[in-house]
MARMIZA-555490 format. One record per atom (N, C-alpha, C): y, x negated, z negated. Coordinates in Angstrom, 2 decimals. Layout:
! MARMIZA-555490
> Y | X | Z
...
//
This chain:
! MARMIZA-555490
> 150.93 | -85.17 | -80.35
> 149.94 | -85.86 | -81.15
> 148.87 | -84.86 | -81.57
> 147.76 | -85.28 | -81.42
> 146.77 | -84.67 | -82.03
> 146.28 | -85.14 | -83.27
> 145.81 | -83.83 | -83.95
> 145.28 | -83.92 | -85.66
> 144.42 | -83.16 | -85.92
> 144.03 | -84.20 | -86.46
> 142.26 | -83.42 | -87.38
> 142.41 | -83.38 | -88.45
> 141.84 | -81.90 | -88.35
> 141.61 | -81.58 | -90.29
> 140.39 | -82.35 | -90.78
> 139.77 | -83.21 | -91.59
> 138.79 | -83.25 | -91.93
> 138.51 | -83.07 | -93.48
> 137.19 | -82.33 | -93.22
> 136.70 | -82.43 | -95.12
> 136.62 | -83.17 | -95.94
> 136.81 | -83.25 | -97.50
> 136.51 | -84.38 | -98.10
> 134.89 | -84.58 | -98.30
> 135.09 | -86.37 | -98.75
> 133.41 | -86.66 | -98.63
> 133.15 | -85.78 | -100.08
> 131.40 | -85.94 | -100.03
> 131.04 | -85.81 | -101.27
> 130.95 | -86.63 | -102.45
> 131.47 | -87.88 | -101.77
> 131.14 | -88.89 | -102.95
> 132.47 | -89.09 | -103.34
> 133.43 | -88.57 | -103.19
> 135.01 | -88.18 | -103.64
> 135.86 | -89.38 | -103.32
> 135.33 | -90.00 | -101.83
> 136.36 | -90.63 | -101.10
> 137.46 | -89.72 | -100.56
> 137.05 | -88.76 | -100.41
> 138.21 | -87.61 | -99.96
> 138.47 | -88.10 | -98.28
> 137.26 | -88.89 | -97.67
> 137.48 | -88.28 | -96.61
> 138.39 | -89.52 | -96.13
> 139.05 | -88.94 | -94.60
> 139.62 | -89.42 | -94.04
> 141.49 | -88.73 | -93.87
> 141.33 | -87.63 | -94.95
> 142.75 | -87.00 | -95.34
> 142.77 | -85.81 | -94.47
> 143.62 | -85.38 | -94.45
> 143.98 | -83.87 | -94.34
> 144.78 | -83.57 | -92.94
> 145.17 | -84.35 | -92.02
> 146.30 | -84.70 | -91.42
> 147.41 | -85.55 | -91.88
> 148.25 | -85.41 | -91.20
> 149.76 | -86.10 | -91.43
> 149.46 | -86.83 | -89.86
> 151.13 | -87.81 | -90.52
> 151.35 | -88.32 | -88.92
> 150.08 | -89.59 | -88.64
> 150.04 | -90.25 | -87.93
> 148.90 | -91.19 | -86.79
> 148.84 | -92.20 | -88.27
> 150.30 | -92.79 | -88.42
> 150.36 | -93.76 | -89.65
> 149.21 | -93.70 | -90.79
> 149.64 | -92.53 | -91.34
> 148.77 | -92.14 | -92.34
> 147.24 | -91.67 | -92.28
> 147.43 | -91.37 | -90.79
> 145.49 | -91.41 | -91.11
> 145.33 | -92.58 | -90.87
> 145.73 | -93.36 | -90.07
> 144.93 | -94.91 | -89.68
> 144.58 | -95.80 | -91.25
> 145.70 | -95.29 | -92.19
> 145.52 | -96.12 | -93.75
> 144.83 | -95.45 | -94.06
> 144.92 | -93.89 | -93.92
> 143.43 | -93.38 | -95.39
> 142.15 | -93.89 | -94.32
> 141.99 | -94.24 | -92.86
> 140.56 | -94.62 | -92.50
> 141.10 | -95.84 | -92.81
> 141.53 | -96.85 | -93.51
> 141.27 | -98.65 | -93.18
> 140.79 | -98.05 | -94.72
> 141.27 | -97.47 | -95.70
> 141.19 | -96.99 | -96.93
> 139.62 | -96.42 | -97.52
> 139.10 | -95.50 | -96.31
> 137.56 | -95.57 | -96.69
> 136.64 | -96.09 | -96.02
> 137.33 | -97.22 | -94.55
> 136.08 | -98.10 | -94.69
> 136.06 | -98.72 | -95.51
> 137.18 | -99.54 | -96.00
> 136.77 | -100.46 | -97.55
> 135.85 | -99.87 | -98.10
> 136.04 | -98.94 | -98.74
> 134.74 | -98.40 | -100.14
> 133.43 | -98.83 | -99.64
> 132.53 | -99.18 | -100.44
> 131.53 | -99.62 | -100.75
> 129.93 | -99.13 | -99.93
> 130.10 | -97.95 | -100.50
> 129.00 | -96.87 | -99.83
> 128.93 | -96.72 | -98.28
> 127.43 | -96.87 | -97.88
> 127.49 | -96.31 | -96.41
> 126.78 | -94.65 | -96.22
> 127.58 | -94.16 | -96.54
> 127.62 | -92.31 | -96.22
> 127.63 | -91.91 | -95.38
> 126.80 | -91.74 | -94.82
> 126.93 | -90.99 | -93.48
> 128.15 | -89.71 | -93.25
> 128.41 | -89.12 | -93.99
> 129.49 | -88.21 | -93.82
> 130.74 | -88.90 | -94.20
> 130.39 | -89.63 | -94.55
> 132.18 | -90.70 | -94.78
> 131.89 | -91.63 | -93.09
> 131.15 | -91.69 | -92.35
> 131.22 | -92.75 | -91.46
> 131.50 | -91.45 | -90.21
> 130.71 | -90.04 | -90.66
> 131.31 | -88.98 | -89.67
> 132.33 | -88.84 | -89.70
> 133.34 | -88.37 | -90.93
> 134.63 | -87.69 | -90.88
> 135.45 | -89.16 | -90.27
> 134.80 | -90.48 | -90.46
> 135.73 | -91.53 | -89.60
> 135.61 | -91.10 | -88.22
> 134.64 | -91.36 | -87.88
> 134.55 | -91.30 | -86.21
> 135.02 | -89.89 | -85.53
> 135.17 | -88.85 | -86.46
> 135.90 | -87.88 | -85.87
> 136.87 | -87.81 | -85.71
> 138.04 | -88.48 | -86.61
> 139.05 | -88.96 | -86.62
> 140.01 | -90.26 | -85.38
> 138.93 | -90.96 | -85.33
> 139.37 | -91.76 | -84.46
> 139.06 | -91.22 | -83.07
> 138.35 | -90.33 | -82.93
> 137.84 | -89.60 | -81.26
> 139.27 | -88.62 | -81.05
> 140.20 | -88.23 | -82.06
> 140.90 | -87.35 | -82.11
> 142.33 | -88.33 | -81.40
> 142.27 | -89.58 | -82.65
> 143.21 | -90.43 | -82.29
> 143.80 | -90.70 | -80.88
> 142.86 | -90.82 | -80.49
> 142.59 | -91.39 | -79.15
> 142.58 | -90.92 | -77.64
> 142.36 | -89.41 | -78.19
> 143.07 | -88.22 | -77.03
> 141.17 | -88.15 | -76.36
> 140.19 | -88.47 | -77.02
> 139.34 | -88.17 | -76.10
> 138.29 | -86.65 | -76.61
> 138.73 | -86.27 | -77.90
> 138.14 | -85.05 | -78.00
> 139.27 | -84.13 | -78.89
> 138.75 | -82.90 | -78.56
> 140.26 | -81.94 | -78.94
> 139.64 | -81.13 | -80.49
> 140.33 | -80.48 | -81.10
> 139.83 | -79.56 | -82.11
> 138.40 | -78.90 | -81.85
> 138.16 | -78.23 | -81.18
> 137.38 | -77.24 | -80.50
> 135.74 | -78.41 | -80.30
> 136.15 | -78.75 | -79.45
> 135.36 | -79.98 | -79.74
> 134.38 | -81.22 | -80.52
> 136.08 | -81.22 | -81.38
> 135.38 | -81.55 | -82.55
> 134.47 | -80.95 | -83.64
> 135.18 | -79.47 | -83.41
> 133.89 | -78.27 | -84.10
> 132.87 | -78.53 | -84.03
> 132.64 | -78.44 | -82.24
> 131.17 | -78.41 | -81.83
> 130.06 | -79.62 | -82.15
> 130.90 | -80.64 | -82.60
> 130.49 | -81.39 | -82.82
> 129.80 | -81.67 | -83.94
> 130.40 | -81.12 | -84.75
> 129.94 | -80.95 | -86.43
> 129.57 | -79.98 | -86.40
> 129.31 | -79.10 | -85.31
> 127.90 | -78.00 | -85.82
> 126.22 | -78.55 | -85.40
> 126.53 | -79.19 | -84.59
> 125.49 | -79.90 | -83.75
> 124.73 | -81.13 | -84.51
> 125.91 | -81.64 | -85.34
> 125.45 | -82.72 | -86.19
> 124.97 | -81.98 | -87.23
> 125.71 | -81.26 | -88.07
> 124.85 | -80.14 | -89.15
> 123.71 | -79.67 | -89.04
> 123.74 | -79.22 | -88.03
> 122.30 | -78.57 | -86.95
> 121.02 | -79.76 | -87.47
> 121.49 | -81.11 | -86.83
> 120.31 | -81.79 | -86.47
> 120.17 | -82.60 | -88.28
> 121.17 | -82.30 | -89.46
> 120.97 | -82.85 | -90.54
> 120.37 | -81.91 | -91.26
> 120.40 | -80.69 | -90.96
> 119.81 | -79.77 | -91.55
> 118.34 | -79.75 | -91.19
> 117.92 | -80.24 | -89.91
> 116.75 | -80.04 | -89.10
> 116.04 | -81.31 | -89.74
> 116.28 | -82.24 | -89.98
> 115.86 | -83.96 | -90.39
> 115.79 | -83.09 | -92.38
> 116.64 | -82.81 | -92.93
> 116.48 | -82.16 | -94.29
> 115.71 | -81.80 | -94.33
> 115.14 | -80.70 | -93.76
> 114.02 | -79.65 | -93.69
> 113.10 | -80.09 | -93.54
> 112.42 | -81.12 | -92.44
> 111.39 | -82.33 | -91.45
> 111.17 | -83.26 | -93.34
> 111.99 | -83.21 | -93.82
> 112.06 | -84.29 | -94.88
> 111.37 | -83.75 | -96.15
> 112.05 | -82.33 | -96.53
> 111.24 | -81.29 | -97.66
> 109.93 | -81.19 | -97.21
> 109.55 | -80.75 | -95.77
> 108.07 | -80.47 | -95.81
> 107.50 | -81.77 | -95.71
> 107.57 | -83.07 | -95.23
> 106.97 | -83.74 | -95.77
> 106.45 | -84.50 | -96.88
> 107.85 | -84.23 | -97.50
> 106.73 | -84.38 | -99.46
> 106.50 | -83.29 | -99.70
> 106.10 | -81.92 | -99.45
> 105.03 | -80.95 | -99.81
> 104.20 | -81.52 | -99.58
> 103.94 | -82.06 | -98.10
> 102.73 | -82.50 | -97.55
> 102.46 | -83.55 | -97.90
> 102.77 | -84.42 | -98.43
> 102.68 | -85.74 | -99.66
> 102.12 | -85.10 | -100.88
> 102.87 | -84.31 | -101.43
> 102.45 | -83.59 | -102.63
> 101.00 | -83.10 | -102.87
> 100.46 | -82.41 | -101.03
> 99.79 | -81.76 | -101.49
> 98.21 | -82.53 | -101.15
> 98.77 | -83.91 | -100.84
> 97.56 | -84.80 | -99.93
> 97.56 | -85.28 | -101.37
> 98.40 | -85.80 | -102.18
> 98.36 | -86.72 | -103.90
> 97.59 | -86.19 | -104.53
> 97.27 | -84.45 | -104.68
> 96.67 | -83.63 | -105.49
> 95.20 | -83.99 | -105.19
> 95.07 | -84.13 | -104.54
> 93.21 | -85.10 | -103.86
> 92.95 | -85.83 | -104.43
> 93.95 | -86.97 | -105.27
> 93.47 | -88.18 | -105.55
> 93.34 | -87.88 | -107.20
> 93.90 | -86.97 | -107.81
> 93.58 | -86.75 | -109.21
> 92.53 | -86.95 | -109.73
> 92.43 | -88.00 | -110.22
> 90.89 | -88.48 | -111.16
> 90.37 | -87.04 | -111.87
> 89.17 | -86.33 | -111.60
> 88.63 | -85.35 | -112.22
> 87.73 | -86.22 | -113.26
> 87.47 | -85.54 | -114.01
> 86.48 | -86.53 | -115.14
> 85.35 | -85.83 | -114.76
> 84.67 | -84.61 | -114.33
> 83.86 | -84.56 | -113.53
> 83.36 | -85.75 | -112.91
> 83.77 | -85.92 | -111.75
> 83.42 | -86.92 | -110.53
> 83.64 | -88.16 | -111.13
> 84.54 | -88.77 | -112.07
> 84.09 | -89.54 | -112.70
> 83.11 | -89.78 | -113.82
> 82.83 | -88.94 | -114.35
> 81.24 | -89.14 | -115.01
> 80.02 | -88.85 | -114.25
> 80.19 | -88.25 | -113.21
> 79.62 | -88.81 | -112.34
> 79.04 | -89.99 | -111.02
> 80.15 | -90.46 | -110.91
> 80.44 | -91.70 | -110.54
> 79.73 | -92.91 | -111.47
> 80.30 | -92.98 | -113.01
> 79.60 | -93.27 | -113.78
> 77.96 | -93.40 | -113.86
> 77.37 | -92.25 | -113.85
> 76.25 | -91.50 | -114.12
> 75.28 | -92.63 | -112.82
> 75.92 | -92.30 | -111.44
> 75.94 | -92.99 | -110.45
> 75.71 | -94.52 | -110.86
> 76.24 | -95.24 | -111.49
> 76.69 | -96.93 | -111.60
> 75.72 | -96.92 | -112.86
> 75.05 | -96.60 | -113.58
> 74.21 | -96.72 | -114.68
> 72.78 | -96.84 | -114.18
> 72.36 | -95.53 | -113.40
> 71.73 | -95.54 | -112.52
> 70.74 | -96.61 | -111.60
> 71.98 | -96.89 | -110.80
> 72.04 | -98.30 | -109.94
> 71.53 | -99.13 | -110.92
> 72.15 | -99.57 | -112.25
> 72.03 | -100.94 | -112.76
> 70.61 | -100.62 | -113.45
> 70.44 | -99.49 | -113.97
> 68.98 | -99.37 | -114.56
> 68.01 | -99.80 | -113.51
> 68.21 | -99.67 | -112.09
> 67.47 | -99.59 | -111.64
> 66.70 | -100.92 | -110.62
> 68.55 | -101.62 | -110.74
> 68.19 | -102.92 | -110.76
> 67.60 | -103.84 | -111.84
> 67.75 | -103.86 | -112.94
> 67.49 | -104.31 | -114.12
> 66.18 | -104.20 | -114.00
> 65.95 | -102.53 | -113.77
> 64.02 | -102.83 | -113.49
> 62.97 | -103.63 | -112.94
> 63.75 | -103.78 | -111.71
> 63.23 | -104.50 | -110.88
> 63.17 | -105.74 | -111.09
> 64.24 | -105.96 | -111.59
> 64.20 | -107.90 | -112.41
> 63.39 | -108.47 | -113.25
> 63.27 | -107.13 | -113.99
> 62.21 | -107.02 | -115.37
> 60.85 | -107.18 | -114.78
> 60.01 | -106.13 | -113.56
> 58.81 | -105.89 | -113.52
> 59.25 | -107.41 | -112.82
> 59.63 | -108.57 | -111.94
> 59.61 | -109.16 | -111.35
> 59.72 | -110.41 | -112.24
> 59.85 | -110.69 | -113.03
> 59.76 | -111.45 | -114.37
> 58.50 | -111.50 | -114.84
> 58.10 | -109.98 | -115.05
> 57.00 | -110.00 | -115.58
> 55.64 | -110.59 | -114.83
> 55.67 | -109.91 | -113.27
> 54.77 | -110.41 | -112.74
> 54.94 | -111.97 | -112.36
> 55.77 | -112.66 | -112.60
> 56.38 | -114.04 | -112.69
> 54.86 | -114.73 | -113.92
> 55.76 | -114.28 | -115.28
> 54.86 | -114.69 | -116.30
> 53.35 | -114.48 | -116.53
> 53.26 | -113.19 | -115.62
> 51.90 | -112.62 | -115.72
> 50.75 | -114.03 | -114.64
> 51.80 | -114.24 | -113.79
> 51.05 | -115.37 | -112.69
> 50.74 | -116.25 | -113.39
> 51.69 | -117.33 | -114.12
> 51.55 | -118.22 | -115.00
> 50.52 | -118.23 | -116.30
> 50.60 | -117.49 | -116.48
> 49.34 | -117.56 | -117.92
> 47.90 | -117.04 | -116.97
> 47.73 | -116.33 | -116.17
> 46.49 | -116.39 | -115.34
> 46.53 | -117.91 | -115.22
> 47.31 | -118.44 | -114.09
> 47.23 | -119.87 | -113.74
> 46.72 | -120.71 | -115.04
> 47.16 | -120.75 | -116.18
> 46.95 | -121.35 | -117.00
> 45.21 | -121.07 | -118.08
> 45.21 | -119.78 | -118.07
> 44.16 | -119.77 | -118.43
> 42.95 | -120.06 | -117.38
> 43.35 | -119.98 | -115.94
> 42.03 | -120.55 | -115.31
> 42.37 | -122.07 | -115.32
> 43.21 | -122.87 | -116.02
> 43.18 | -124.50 | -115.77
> 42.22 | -124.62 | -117.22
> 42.27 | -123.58 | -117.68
> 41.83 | -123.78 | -119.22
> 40.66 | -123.45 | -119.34
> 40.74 | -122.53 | -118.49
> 39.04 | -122.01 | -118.27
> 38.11 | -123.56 | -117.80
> 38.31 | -123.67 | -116.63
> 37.98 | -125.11 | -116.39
> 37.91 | -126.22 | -116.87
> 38.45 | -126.74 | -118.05
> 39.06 | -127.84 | -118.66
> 37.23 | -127.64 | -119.94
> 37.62 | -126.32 | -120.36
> 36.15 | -125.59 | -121.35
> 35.02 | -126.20 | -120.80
> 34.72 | -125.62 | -119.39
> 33.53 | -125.59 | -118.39
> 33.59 | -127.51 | -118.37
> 33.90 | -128.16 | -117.98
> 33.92 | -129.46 | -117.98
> 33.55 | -130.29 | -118.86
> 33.85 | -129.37 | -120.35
> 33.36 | -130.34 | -121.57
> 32.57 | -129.68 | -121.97
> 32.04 | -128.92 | -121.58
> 30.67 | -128.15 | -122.45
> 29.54 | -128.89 | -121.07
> 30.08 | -128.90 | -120.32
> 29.05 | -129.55 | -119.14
> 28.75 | -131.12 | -119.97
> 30.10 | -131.42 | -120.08
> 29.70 | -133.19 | -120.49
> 29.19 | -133.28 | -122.50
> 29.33 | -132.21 | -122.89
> 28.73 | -132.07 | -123.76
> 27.50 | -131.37 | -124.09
> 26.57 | -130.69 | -123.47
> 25.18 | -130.80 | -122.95
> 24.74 | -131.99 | -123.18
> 24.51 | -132.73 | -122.45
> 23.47 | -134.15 | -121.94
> 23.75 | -135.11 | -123.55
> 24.93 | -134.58 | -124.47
> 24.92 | -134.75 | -125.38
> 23.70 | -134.29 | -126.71
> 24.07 | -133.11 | -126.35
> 22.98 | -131.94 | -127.65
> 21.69 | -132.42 | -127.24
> 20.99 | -132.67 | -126.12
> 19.83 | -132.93 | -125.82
> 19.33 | -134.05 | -126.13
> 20.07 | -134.90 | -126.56
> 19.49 | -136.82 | -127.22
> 19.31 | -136.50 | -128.56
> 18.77 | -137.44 | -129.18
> 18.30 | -137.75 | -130.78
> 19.64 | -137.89 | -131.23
> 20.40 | -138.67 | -130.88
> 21.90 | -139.49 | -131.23
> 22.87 | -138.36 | -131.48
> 23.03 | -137.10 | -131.07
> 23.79 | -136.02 | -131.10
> 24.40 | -136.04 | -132.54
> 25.29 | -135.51 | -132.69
> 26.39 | -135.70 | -133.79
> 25.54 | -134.90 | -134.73
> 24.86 | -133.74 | -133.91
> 24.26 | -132.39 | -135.09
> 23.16 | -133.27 | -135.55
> 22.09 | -134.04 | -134.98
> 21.21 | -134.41 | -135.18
> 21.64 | -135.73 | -136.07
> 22.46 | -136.30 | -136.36
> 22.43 | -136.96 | -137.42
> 23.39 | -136.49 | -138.58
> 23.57 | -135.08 | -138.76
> 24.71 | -134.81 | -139.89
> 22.93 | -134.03 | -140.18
> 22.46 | -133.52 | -139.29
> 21.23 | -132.50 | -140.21
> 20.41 | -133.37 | -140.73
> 20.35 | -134.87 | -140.32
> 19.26 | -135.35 | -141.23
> 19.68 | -135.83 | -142.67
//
């Protein structure tokens, strides 16, 4: 019979046990698939166990196996740290400076003054049209009754000519 030593987990399933006879590992593995957690090192020390069971990989083997896997968890760890540096150090960009935001600001005041102006002089020359318009209807309206009031002043009958007598 072949037997594997395996380590305990870290999450203090303890693994798939220490050895003993076939019996007893097959219960401590029915024992930590139950548990709850999916651990990757509780689902390794299973499958190492059962490759052992089974006559298809030997001690030696199984070493190599868990150096190779270490290897590539250590390599994915590492792949994993430098990418939140590199998260870290792309976030540091986005820090609101109050600089650039009072400038930004400075920017948007700007703009609106400058629209506002334009609304204003465009208003104005609005109203400015209208009271021209109006004073030349008014201008005219003057010219019309001083015309039809002429042919007035010039008769005997004129309003002046009978308040002066």
């Amino acid at each position: 019979m072949v037997r594997a030593r395996a380590s305990g987990c870290h999450c203090g399933c303890n693994g798939v046990g220490s050895g003993g006879d076939l019996a007893d590992q097959r219960s401590t593995v029915a024992r930590v698939e139950r548990h709850s957690h999916a651990d990757p090192s509780c689902e390794i020390l299973i499958l190492k166990q059962r490759l052992c069971w089974r006559g298809f990989v030997d001690q030696e083997s199984l070493a190599q196996i868990q150096q190779i896997v270490d290897a590539a968890t250590k390599t994915i760890r590492m792949e994993i740290a430098d990418a939140k540096r590199h998260i870290g150090v792309l976030t540091e960009g986005f820090r609101p400076e109050p600089q650039l935001i009072a400038e930004g600001f400075q920017m948007h005041l700007d703009r609106r003054h400058t629209d506002d102006r334009a609304y204003l002089d465009e208003q104005f020359r609005e109203t400015r049209a209208i009271i021209q318009l109006s004073y030349g209807q008014i201008q005219e309206r003057v010219e019309r009754l001083t015309q039809r009031v002429r042919p007035l002043s010039n008769t005997s009958d004129s309003p002046r000519s009978i308040i002066s007598s």
